[in-house]
VEXVOVEX-409934 format. One record per residue: z, y, x of N, C-alpha, C in turn. Coordinates in Angstrom, 3 decimals. Atoms other than C-alpha are relative to their C-alpha. Example, Ala and Ser with C-alpha at 12.3 -4.5 7.8 and 13.67 -1.06 7.14 Angstrom:
! VEXVOVEX-409934
LOLO        nc3        nc2        nc1       cac3       cac2       cac1        cc3        cc2        cc1
LOLO      0.000     -1.190      0.890      7.800     -4.500     12.300      0.000      1.200      0.900
LOLO     -0.060     -1.190     -0.820      7.140     -1.060     13.670      0.730      1.090     -0.770
! end
This chain:
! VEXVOVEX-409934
LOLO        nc3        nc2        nc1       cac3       cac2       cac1        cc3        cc2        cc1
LOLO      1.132      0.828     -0.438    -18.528     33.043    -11.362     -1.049     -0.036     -1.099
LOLO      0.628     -0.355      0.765    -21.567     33.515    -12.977     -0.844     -1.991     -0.589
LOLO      0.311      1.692      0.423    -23.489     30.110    -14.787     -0.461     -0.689      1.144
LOLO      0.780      1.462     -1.383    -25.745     29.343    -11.718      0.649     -0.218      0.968
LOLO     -0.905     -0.018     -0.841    -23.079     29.765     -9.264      0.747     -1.115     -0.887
LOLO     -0.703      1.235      0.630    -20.981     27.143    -11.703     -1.005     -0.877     -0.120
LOLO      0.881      0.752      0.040    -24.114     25.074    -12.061     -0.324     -0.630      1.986
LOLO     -0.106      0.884     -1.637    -24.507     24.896     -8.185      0.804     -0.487      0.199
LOLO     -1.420      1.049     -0.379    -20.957     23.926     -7.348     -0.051     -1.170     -0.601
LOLO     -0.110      0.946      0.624    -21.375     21.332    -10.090     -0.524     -1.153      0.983
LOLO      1.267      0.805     -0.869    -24.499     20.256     -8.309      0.288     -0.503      1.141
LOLO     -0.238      0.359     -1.002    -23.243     20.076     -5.050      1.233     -1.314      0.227
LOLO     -0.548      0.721      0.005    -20.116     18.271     -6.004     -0.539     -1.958     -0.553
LOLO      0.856      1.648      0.954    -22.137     15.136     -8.008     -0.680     -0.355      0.708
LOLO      1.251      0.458     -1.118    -24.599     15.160     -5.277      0.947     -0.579      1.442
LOLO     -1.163      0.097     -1.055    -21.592     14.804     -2.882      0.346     -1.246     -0.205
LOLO     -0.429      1.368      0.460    -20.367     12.143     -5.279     -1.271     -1.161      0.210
LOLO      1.857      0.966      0.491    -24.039     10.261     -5.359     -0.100     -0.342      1.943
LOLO      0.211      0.323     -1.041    -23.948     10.106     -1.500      0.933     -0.771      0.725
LOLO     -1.367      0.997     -0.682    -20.267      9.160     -0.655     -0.279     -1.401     -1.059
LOLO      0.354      1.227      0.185    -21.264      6.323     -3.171     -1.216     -1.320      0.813
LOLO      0.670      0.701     -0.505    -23.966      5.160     -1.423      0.487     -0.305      1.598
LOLO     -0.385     -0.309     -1.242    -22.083      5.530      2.125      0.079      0.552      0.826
LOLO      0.482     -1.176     -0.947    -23.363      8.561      3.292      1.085      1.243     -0.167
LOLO     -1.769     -1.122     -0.459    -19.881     10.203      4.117     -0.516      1.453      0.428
LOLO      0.020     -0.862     -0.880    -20.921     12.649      6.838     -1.100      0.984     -1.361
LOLO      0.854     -1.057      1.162    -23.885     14.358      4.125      0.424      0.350     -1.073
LOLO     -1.195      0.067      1.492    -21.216     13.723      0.976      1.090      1.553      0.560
LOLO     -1.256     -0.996     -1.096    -19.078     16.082      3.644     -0.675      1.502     -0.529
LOLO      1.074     -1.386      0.031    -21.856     18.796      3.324     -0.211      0.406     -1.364
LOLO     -0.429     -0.145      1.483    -21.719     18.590     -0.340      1.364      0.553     -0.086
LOLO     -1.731     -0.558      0.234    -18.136     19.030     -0.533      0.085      1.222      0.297
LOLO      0.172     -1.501     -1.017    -18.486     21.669      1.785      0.123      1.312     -1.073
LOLO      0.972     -0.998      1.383    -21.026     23.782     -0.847      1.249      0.179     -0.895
LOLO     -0.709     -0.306      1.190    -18.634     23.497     -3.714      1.078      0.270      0.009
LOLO     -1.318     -0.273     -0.564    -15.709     23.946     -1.720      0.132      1.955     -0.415
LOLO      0.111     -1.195     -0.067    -16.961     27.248     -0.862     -0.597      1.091     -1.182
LOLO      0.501     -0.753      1.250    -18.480     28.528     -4.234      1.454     -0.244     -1.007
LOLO     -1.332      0.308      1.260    -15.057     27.463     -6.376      1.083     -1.121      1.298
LOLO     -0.730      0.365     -0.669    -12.044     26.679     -3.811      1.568     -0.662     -0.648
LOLO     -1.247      0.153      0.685     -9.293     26.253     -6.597     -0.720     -1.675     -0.482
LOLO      0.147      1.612      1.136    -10.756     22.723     -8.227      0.179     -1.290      1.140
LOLO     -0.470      1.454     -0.706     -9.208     19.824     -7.048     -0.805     -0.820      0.046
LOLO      0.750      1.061     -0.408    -11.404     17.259     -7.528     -0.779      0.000      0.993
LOLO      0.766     -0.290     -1.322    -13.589     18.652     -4.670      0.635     -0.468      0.970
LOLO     -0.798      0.159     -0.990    -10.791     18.664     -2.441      0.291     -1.458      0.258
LOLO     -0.337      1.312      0.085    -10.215     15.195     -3.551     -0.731     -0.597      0.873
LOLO      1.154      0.351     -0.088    -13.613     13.965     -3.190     -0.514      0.267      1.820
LOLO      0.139     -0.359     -1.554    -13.740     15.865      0.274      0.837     -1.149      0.770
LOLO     -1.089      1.103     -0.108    -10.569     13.967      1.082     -0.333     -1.408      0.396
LOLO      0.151      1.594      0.138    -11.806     10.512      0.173     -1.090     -0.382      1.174
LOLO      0.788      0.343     -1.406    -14.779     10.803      2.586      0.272      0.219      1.400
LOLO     -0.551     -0.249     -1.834    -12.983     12.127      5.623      0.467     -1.166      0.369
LOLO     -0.480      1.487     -0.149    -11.060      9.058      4.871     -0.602     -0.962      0.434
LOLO      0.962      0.928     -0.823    -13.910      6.755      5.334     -0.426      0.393      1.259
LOLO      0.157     -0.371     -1.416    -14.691      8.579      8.460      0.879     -0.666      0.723
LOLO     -1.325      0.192     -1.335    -11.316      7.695     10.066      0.668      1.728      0.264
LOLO     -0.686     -1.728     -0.670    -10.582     11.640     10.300      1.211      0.531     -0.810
LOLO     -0.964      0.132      0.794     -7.351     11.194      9.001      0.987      1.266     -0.197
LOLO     -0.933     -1.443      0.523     -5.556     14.805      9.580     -0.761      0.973     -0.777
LOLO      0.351     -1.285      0.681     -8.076     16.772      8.155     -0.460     -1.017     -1.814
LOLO      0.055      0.185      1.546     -8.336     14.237      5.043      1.290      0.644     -0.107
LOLO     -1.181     -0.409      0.537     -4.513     15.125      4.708      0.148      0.901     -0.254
LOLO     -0.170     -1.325      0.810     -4.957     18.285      4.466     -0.855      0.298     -0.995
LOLO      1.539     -0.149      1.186     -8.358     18.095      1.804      1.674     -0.704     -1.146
LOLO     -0.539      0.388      1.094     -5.539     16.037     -0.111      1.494      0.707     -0.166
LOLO     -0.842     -0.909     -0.007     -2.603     18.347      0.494     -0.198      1.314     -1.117
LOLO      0.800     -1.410      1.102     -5.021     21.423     -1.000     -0.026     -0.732     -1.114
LOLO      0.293      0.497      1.649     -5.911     19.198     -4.024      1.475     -0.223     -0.665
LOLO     -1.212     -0.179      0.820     -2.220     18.815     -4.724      0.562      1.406     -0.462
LOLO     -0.037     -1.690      0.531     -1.661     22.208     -4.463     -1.025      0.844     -0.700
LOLO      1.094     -0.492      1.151     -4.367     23.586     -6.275      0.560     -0.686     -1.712
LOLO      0.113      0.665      1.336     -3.632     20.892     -9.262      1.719     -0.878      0.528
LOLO     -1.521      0.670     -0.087      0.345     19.644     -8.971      0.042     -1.430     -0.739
LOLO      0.037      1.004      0.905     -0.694     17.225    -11.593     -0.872     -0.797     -0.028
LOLO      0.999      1.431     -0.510     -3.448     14.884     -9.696      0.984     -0.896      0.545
LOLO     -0.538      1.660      0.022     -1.410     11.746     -9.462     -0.969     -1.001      1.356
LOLO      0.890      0.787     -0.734     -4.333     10.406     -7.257      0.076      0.801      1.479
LOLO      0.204     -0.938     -1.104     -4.246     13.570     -4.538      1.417     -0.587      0.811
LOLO     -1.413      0.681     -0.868     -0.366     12.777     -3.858     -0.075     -1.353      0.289
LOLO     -0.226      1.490      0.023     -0.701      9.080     -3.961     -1.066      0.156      1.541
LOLO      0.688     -0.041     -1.299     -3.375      9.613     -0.948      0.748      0.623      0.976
LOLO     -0.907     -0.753     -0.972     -1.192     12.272      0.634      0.905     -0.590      0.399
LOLO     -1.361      1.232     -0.742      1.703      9.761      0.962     -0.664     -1.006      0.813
LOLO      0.449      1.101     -0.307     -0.706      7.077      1.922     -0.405      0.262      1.404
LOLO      0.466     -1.197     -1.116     -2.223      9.141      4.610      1.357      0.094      1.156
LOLO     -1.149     -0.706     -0.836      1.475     10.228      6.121      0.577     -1.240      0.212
LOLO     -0.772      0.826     -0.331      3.128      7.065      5.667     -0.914     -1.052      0.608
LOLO      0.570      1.379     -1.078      0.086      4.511      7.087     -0.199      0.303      1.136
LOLO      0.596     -0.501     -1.265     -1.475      6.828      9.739      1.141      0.708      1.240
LOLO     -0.517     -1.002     -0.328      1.430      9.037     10.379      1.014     -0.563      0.607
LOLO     -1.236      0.657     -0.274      4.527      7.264     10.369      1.201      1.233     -0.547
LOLO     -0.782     -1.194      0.492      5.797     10.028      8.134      0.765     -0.121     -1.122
LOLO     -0.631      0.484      0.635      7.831      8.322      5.959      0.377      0.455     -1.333
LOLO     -1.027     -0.853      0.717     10.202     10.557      4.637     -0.732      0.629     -0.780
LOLO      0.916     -0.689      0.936      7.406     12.694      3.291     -0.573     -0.696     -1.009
LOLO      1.113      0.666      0.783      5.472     10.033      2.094      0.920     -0.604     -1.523
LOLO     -1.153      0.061      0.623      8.455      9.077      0.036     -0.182      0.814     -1.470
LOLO      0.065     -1.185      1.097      8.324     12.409     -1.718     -1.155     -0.214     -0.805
LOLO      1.125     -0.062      1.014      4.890     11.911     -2.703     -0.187     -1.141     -0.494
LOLO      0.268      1.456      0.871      4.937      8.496     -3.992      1.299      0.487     -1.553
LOLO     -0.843     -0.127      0.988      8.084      9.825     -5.988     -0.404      1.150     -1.008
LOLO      0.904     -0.958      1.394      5.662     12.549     -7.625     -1.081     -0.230     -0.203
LOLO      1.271      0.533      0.111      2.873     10.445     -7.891      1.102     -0.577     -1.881
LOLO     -0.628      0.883      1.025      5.608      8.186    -10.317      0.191      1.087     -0.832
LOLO     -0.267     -0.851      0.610      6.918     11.462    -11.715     -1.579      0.382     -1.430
LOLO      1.491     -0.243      1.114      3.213     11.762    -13.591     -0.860     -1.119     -0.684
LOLO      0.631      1.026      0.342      2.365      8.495    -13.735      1.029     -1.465      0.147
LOLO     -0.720      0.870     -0.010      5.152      5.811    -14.082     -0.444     -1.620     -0.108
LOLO      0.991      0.754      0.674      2.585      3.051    -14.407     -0.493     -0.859      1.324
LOLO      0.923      0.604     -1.455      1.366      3.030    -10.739      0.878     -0.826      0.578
LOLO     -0.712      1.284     -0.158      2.613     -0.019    -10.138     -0.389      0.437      1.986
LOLO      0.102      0.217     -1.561      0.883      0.568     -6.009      0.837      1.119      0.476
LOLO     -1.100     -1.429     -0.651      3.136      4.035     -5.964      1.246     -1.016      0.038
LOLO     -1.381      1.095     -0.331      6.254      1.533     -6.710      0.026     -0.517      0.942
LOLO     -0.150      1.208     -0.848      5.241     -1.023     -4.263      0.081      0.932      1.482
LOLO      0.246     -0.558     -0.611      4.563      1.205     -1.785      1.363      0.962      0.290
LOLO     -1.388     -0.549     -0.265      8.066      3.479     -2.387      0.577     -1.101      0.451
LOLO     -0.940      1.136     -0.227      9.897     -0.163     -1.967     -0.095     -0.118      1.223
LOLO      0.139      0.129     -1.550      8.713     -0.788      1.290      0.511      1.162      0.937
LOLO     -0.761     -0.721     -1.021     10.012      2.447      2.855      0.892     -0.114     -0.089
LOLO     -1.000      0.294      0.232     12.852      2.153      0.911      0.705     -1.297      1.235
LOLO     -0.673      0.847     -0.915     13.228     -1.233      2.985      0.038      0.121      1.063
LOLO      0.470     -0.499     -1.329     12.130      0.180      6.032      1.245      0.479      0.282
LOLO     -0.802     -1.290     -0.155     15.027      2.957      5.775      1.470     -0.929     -0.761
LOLO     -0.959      1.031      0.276     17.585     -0.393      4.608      0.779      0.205     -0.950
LOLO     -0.342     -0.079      1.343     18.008      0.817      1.303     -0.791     -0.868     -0.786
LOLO      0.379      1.220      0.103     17.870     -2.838      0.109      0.011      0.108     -1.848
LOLO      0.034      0.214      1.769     18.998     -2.651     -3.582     -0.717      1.263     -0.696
LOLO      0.483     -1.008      0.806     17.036      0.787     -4.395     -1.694     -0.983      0.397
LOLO      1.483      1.093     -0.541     13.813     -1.183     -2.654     -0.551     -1.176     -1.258
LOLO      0.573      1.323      1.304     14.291     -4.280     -5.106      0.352      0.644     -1.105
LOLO      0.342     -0.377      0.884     14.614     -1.958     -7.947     -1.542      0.353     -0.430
LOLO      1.486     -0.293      0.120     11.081     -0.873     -6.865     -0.911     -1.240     -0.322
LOLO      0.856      1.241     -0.135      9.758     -4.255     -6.426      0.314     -0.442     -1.646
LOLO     -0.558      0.520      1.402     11.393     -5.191     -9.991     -1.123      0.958     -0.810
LOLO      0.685     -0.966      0.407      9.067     -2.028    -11.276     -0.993     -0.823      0.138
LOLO      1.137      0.642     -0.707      6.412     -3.402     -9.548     -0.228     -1.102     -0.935
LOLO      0.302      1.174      0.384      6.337     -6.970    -11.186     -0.119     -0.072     -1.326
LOLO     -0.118     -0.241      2.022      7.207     -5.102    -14.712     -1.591      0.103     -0.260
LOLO      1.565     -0.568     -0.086      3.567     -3.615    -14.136     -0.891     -1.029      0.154
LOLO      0.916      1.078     -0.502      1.994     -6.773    -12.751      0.269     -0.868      0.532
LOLO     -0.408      0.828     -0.391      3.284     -9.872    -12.637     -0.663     -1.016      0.874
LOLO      0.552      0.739     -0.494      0.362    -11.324    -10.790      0.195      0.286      1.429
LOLO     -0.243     -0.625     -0.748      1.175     -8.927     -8.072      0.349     -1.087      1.613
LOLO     -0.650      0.786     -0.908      1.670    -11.489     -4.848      0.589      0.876      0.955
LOLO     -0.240     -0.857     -1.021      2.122     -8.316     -2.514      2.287      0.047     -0.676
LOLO     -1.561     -0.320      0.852      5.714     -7.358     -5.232      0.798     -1.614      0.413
LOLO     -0.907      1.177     -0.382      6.788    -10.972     -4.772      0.429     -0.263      1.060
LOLO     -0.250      0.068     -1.638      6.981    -11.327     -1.204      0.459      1.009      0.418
LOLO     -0.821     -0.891     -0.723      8.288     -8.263     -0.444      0.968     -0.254     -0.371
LOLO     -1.456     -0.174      0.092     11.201     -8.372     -2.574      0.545     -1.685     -0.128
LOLO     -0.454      1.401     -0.513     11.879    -11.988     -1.700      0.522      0.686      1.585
LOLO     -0.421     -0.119     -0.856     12.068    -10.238      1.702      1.209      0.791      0.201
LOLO     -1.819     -0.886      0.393     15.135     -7.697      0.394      0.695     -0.727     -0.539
LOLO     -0.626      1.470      0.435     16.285    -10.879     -1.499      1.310     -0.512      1.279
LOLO     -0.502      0.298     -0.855     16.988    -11.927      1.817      0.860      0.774      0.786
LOLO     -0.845     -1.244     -0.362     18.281     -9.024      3.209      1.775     -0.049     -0.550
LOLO     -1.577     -0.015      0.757     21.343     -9.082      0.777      0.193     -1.617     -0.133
LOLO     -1.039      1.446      0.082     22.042    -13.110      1.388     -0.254     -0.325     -1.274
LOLO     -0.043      1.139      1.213     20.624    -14.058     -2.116     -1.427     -0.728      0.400
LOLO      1.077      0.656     -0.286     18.400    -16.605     -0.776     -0.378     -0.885     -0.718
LOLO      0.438      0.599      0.849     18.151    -18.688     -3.371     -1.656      0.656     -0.931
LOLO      0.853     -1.225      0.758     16.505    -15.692     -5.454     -1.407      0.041      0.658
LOLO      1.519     -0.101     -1.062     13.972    -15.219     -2.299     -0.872     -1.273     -0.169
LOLO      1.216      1.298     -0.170     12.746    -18.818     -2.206     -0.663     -0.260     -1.255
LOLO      0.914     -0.033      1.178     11.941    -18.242     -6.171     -1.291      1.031      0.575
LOLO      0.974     -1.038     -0.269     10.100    -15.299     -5.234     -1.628     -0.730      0.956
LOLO      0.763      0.470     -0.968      8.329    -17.108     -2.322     -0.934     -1.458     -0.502
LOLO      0.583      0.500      0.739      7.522    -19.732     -4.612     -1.411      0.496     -1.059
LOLO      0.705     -0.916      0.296      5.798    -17.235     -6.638     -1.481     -0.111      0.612
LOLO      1.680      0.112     -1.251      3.332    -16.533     -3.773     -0.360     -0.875      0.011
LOLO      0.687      1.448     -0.065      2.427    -19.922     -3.376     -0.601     -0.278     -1.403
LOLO      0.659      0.433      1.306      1.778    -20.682     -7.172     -0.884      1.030      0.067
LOLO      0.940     -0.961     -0.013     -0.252    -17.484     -7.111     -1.188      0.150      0.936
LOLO      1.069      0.488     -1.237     -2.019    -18.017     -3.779      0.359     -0.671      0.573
LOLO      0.132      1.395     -0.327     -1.974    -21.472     -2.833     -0.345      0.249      1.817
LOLO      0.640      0.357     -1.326     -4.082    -20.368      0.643      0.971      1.611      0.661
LOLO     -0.644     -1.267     -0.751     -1.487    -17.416      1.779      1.264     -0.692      0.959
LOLO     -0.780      0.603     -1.063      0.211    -18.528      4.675      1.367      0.401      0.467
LOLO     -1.106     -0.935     -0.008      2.703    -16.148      4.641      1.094     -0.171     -0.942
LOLO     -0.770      0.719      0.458      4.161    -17.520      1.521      0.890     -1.120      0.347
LOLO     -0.656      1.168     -0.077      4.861    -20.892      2.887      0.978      0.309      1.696
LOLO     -1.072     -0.267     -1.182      6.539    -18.998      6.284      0.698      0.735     -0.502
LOLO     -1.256     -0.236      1.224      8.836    -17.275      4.113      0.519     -0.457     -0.682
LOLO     -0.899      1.491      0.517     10.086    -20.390      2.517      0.248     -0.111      0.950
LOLO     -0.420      0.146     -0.882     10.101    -21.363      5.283      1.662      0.099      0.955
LOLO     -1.215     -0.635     -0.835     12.477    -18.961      6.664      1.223      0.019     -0.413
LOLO     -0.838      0.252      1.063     14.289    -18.921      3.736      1.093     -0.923     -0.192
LOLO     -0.302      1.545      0.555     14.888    -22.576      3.677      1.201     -0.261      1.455
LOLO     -0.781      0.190     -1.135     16.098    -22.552      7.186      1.357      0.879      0.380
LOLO     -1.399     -0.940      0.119     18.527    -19.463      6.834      1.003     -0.863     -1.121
LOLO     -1.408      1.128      0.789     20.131    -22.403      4.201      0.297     -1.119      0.392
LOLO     -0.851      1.299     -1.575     20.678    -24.837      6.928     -1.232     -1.432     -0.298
LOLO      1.046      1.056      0.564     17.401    -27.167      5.020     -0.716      0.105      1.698
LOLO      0.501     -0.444     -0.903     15.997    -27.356      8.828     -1.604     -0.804     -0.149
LOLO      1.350      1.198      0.117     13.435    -30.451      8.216     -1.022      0.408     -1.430
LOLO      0.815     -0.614      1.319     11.796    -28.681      4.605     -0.503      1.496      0.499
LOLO      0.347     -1.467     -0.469     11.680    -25.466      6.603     -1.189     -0.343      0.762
LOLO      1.042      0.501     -1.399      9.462    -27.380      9.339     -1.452     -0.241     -1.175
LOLO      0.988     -0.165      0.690      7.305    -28.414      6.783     -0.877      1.030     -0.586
LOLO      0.484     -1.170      0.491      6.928    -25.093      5.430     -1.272      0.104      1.184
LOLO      0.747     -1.094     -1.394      5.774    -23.520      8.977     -1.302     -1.237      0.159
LOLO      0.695      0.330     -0.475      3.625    -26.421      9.491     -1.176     -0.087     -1.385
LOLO      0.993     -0.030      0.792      1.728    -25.971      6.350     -0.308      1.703     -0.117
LOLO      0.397     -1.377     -0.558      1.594    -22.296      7.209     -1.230     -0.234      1.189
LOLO      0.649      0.294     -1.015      0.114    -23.262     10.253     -1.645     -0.788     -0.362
LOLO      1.710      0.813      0.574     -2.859    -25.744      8.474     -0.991      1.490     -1.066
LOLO      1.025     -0.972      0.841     -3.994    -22.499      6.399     -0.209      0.858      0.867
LOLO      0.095     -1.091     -1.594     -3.498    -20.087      9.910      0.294     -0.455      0.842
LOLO     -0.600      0.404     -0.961     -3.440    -21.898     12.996      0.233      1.049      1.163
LOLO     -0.268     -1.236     -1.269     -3.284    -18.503     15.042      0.802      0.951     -0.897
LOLO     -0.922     -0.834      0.515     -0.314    -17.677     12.786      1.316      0.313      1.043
LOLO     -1.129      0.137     -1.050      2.644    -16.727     15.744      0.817     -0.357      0.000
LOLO     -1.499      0.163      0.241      5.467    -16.722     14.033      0.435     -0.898     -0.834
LOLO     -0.379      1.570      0.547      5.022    -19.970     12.247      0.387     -0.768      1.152
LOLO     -0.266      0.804     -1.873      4.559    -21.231     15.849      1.190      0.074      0.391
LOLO     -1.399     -0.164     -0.816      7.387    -19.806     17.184      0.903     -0.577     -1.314
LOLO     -1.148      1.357      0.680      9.636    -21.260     13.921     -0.425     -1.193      0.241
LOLO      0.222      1.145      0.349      8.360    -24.129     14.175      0.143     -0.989      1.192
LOLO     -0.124      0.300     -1.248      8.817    -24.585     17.719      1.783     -0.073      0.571
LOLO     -1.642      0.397      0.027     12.516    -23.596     17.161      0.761     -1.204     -0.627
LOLO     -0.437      1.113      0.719     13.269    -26.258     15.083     -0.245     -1.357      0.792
LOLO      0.474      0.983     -0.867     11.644    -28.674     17.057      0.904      0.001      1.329
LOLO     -0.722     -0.033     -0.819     13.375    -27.755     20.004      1.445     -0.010     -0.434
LOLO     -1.537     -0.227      1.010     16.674    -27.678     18.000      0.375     -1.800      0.159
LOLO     -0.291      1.159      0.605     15.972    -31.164     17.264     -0.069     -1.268      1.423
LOLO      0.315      0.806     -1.237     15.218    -32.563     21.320      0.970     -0.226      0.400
! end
């Protein structure tokens, strides 16, 4: 490739970048395009292509813009972490997505959202104690994390240490006071330990931060009816 041929691709890619910043996906696309086709091996293009299909909604052909950028570059950490994200939100592709969260970690042991994100399939697929190893990762990285607490309060539960969970679920609440989801997971918690009248409270202070929460409703409706 000669300089102005590397000087255009440059151009096209930064100009690509300068438009998907401002929101202009579909013309950022046409950029990508250009530099795609003058230099096809550089990942970040592919990336960059990737990230705007994404905002489109055109979710198989980002997967494959972020498929190429892994393959081109084995060692973008950011290409796989999309490629899993991609397979396992849109797809329901689990198993794959798996793989690439586990070579996202392989390069970057750090990404605390690759952990959180392996844990949850992990729990999905009822591998409970490899799950709360993830979530334990997770909280090493960022203890402010409310997403890490509440999940593995929810594998907590899973294995019958409910005590453990209602710390966890505590957690959430000291951390976000207005998450409603915290106080229906005590909740649930409280009531899987026979507490039926502290559980009610829970759901009904779930309910004052989301009153079109369902499944506070419906606990909260069991208990009540429990109690007629």
């Amino acid at each position: 490739m000669g300089l102005f041929d590397s000087f255009k691709k440059s151009s096209a890619n930064a100009n690509g970048i300068k438009l998907a910043n401002l929101g202009k996906y579909q013309e950022a696309l046409e950029c990508f395009d250009k530099a795609i086709n003058l230099s096809p091996n550089r990942s970040e293009t592919w990336y960059n292509k990737g990230s705007a299909l994404l905002k489109l909604g055109r979710y198989q052909e980002a997967l494959e813009c972020f498929k190429e950028a892994s393959k081109v570059n084995p060692k973008d950490s950011k290409a796989w972490y999309n490629y899993g994200f991609i397979l396992e939100k849109r797809f329901g592709r689990d198993k794959e997505a798996l793989e690439c969260y586990n070579k996202v970690l392989e390069l970057d042991k750090n990404d605390y959202i690759a952990w959180y994100n392996k844990g949850n399939i992990l729990k999905e697929f009822g591998k409970y104690q490899k799950a709360l190893d993830c979530f334990d990762e997770v909280l090493k990285l960022n203890p402010e994390f409310t997403g890490g607490w509440g999940d593995k309060g929810l594998v907590l539960n899973e294995l019958k240490r409910n005590e453990e969970a209602l710390t966890c679920f505590n957690r959430v609440i000291l951390l976000d006071p207005a998450d409603a989801r915290g106080y229906y997971y005590k909740g649930i918690t409280i009531m899987q330990m026979g507490v039926d009248q502290e559980a009610l409270e829970c759901f009904k202070k779930a309910l004052e931060l989301n009153p079109n929460f369902e499944p506070a409703k419906k606990a909260k409706e069991e208990i009540l009816a429990s109690k007629s």
